[in-house]
N, C-alpha and C positions, 0 to 999 in steps of 0.2 A: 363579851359583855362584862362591864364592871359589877363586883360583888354585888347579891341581890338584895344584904341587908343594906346598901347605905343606900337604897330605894322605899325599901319596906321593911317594918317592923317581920319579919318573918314571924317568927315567937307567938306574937300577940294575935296573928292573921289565923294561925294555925289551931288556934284558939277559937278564934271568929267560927271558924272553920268545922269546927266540933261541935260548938253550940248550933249554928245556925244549920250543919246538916242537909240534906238537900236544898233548902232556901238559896247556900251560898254560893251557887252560880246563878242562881234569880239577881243579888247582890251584887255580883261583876260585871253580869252582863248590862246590868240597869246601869252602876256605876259607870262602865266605858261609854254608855250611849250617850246617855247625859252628861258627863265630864265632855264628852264629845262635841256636843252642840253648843258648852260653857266656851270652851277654846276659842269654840269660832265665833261665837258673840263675841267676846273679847277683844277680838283683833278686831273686828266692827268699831267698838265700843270707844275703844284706843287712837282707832283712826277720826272719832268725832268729836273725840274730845272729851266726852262724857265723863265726869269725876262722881255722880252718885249713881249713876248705874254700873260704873265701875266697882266701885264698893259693893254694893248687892251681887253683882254676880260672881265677883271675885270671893266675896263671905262664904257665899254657895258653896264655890266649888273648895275652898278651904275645908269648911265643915265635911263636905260628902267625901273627901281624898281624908280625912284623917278616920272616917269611918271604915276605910279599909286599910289602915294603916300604914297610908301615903305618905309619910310625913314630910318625905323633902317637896311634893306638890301642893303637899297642905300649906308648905314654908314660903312656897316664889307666889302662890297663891293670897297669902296674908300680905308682902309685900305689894302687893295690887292693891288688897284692899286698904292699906292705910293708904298710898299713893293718893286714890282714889276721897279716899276720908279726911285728907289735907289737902285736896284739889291741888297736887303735883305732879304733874303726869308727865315729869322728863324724865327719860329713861324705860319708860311705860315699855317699849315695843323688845327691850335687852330682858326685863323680866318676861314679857308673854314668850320670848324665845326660848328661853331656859326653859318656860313652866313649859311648855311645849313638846321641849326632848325629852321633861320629864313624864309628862302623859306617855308618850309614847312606849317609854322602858317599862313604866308601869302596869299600860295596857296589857303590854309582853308578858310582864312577871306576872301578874294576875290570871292573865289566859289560860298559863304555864301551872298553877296552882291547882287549877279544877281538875 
């Protein structure tokens, strides 16, 4: 697996990690489920065309991946959401791909954490 910082703020997680104290596997766990169910909407979303439900969901999962110091998912995640906020949605399904393998490492590196 590629280095776990150019996934995650390690630093800053570890920090989360100390304040939030037993909460913060309530946090990952919530986070994967829900980041979970964002993904798959997505590709839903992507395949109908949707440009502002793309935006809302993608804002979402932007927001809630940078809350655990997701940044490169917060990143292909914001890229959705402007996609989405200029009703441009070519290219839509090469972002949901990336943002995709990045859940996944994520999920990983997160699981790995608790």
């Amino acid at each position: 697996m590629s280095n776990p910082e150019e996934h995650l703020d390690i630093g800053a997680l570890q920090d989360l990690k100390e304040i939030m104290e037993s909460e913060f596997e309530t946090l990952v766990n919530t986070f994967v489920a829900d980041s979970l169910s964002k993904v798959e909407q997505l590709a839903d979303i992507i395949a109908q065309q949707d440009c502002d439900e793309l935006r809302k969901v993608a804002h979402s999962l932007k927001g809630s991946s940078s809350n655990v110091c997701a940044f490169r998912l917060s990143e292909f995640a914001r890229q959705l959401e402007m996609m989405g906020k200029d009703g441009k949605m070519a290219g839509a399904e090469e972002v949901l791909a990336s943002l995709s393998e990045e859940f996944s490492t994520v999920t990983l590196l997160l699981n790995n954490s608790l």
